[in-house]
Structure formats: C-alpha cells, structure tokens
N, C-alpha and C positions, 0 to 999 in steps of 0.2 A: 180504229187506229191500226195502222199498218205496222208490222214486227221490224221494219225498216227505222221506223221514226223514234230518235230519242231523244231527248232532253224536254223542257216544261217550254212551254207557252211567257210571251212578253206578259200575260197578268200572274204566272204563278212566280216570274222572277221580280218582278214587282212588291210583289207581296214579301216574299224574303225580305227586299232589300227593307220595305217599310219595318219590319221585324227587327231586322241587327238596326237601322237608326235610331228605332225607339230603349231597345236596349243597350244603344251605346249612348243615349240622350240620358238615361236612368243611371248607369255605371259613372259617370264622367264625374261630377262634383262628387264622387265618394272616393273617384282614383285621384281624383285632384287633392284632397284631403288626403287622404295616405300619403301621396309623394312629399307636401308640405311636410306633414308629421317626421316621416322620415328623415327631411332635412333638418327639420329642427333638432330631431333627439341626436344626430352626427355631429353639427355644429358644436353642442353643448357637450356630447363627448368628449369632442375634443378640444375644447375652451380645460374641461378637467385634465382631458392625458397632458395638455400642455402645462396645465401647473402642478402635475404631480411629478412631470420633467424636470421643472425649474424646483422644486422642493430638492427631490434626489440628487440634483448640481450641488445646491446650496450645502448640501450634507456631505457630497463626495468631496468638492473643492474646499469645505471651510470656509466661502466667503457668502457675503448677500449675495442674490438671485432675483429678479426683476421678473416681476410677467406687467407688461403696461400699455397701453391703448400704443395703435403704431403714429395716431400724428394727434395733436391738439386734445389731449383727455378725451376723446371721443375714441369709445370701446370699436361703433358701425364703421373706424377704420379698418377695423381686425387689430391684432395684437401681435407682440412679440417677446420673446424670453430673451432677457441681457441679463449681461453681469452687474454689479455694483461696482460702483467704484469708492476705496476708500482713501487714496492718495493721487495727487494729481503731480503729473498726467499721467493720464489714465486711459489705455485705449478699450472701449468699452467692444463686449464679444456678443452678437445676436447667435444665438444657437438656432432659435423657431420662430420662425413668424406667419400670421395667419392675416392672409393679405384681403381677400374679396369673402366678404360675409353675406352680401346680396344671392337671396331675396327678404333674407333671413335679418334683423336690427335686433338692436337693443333699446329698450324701450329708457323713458326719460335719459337716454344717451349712456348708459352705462353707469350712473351718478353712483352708485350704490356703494363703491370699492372706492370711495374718495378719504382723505386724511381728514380728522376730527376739528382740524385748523386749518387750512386749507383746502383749494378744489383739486390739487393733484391727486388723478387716479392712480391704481396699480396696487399688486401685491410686492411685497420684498417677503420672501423667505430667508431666515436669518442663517448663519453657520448651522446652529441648532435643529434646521430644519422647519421653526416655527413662522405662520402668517402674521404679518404685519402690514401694515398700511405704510405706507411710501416715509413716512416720517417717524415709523418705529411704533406706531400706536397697537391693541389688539384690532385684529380683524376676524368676525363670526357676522358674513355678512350675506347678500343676493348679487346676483343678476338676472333682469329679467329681458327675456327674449321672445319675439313676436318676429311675424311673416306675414311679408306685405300681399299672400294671394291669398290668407286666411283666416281674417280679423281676429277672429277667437279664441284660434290658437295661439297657446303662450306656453313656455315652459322656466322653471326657477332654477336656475347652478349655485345651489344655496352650499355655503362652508358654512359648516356649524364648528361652536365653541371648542369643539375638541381635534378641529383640523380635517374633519372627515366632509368628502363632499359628496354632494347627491342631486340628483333630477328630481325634480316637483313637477306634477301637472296639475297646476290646481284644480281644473276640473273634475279630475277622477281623486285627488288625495288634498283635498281642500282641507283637512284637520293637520295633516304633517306639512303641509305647509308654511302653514303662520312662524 
C-alpha cells in the first residue's frame, strides 16, 4: 500500500454500511415505541393541565367550568374548557381547546366521563372547585387512551374520589390501576 492511498476499499464501505442497517433495523421498533410513549404521556398531561385549568377558573370566577369533547361527545375530537352558563343569554367563553389528538384516541370514544342519566360527556367543575358530571352528579372516573402506531400501548387519566388526578400504565402499575 502506497503512503499516497487513503480511505477503505468498495467491500470495507460495504460492510460499514451493512453494519449501521442492521443496527438501525434493531433500534427502529424500540424508537418507534418511545416516540409513541412519549406522545401519549404529553397528551394525557395535558388532558390534566387543562382540567386542573378549568378547576382554578371555576374557583377564581365563582361560576361552573366545562372541560367537554369539542364536537358530538366524542373525547378523539379533542376537547375544550368553557364557561357555564347559568342564565340565558348567555355568551359562552372557550379559554383552551385541544384540537388534533391524532395518532393518539380514546378508546370506547371517551364514554367514561358521561352523566349517570344520560350520554352527555364532560366535566363541570362547580364554583366550589369540585368534579361533576355534566348534570351535577359525582365524578371519580377514567379515561382510556391508546395509539394507533402501538396497539399495546394505553395509558389511564384516572380522577380519583378525592379530585386528585393521575397517569396509569397499566402495564407497569396494573394493581394502582383498578
């Protein structure tokens, strides 16, 4: 080899590149899963920062507070915080709305946050700052949230009975779940 000559031969750049395909053929379904993960634990973040928004209205204004699917009781609209209204007319005020929830649903359509007598979904936070059901009932309920690149992945935006909310994976915390 002459002290002239540098860089590798067509079979050692070959071999490289078989090298990084094979380890980006290995790495991909496990970055593909993280990025999924990712989306889902932001989404459900902030499915909560938005109703712990509409809680602190509820409490600062004195009046109900709406978190509620944006079109037809379906949550895979995204959602929005309004006012209440207790007198008509009434021009109702959207503070937050969470428009494109894709690639990210909600599983059986969000049903979970629906009133004990009827299908209308949504929370009302009351003056008091307390969760209810769109018709005044208690609410200590779920949401469950799935991603369409990652079947298995699911995560739960459970309100428990004392107003406090939390992220569930039932995979990893299948006992705090239920």
């Amino acid at each position: 080899m002459n002290a002239k000559e540098y860089g590798g031969s067509l079979l050692e750049l070959m071999v490289v590149i078989l090298i990084v395909a094979i380890l980006a053929t290995i790495t991909m379904p496990r970055l593909q899963h993280q990025i999924a993960n990712r989306e889902i634990e932001t989404l459900a973040r902030r499915f909560i920062s938005h109703a712990h928004f509409a809680r602190d209205q509820a409490l600062h204004i004195g009046s109900a507070i709406y978190i509620t699917p944006r079109f037809q009781n379906d949550w895979n609209s995204g959602w929005q915080v309004k006012s209440g209204c207790s007198k008509k007319p009434c021009a109702e005020k959207i503070w937050l709305m969470q428009e494109n929830i894709s690639p990210i649903f909600f599983k059986l359509g969000g049903k979970q946050f629906s009133g004990p007598n009827s299908d209308q979904r949504g929370i009302l936070f009351n003056a008091a700052g307390a969760a209810k059901t769109a018709q005044g009932g208690f609410v200590a309920n779920r949401l469950v949230l799935g991603h369409l690149k990652d079947q298995g992945l699911e995560r739960h935006v459970i309100l428990g009975s004392g107003g406090r909310w939390r992220i569930c994976d039932p995979h990893q915390d299948a006992k705090s779940c239920k």
